[in-house]
N, C-alpha and C positions, 0 to 999 in steps of 0.2 A: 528455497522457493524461487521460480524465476523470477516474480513479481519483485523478489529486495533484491535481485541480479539488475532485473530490466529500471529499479527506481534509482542505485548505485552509482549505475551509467546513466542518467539520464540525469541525477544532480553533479554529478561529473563532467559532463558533456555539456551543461548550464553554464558551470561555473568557468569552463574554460573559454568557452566561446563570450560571455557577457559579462562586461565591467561594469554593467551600470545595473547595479543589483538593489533594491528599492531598497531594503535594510541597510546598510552599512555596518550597523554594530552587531548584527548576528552574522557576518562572514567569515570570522572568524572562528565561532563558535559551530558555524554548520561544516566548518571544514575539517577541522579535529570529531567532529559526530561521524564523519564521512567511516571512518577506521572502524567504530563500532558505535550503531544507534537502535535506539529505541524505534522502533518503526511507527507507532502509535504518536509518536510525540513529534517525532520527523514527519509524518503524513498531513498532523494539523499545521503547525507553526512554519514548515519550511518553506514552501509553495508562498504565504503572506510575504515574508521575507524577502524571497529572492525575487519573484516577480510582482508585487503588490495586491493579488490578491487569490485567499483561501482555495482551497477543494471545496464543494459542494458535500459536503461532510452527511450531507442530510438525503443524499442519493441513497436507494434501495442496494444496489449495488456495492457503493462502500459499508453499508449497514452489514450486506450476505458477506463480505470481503474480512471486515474486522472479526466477525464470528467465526468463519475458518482460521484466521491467524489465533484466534484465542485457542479455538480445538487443536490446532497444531503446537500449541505450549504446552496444553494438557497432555497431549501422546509424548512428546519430549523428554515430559517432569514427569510420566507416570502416572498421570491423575483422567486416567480411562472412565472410571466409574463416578467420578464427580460433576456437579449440575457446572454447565457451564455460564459465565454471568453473562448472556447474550439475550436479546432480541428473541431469540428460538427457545428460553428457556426449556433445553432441553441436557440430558447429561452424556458428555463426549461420546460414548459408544452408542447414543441411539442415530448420529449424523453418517456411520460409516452404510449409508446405502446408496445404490447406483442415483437416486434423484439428486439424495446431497451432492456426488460425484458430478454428475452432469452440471447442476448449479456451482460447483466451484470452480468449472473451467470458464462458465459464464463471468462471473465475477472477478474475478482475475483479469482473463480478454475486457473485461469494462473499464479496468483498473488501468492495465496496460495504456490501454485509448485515452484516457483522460490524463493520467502523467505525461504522455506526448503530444497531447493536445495544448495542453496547458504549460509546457515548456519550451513550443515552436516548435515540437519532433512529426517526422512523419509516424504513421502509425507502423508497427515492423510489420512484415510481409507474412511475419509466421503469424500475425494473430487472426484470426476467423472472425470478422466482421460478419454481427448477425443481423 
């Protein structure tokens, strides 16, 4: 996904530029996560961490955002036909339509914004500010 490309780089680009990281004793541990993380669990807890305070976890946007990450486990693992545990209670292959489509590029470009809002970044140039 771009979005764990664009999040990657952007707690990479955090950590190298800012020593004064509000945790101290998860610096460690978000840097060894860096190699391979849980997205889900790096989305909530990292951002507290490094800069002192959360994502807005309760945005519509990260709500549509966690739902496609969950569909995109299920096409992975093979589990096309099963209800996905989302918001949308609905089961993976009823999301693959051009609205879902359109709505995940939304959601993403939302995503994108707020991890570089929220880390001092500019927003990139590719994303389509709506």
């Amino acid at each position: 996904m771009c979005f764990e490309a664009h999040w990657h780089d952007a707690i990479t680009g955090y950590l190298q530029k800012n020593t004064d990281i509000a945790d101290q004793s998860q610096l460690g541990k978000i840097k060894r996560g860096l190699a391979r993380f849980d997205l889900k669990k790096a989305l909530e807890q990292w951002p507290q961490a490094l800069v002192g305070t959360p994502f807005n976890l309760n945005a519509k946007y990260y709500d549509d955002f966690s739902n496609f990450r969950e569909y995109r486990n299920f096409l992975v693992h093979g589990k096309i036909s099963e209800p996905i545990r989302s918001s949308w209670g609905k089961l993976a292959q009823e999301i693959e339509t051009v609205e879902y489509a359109e709505l995940s590029v939304k959601a993403i470009a939302e995503m994108i914004k707020m991890v570089s809002q929220h880390f001092g970044y500019d927003i990139p140039d590719w994303v389509q500010v709506a």
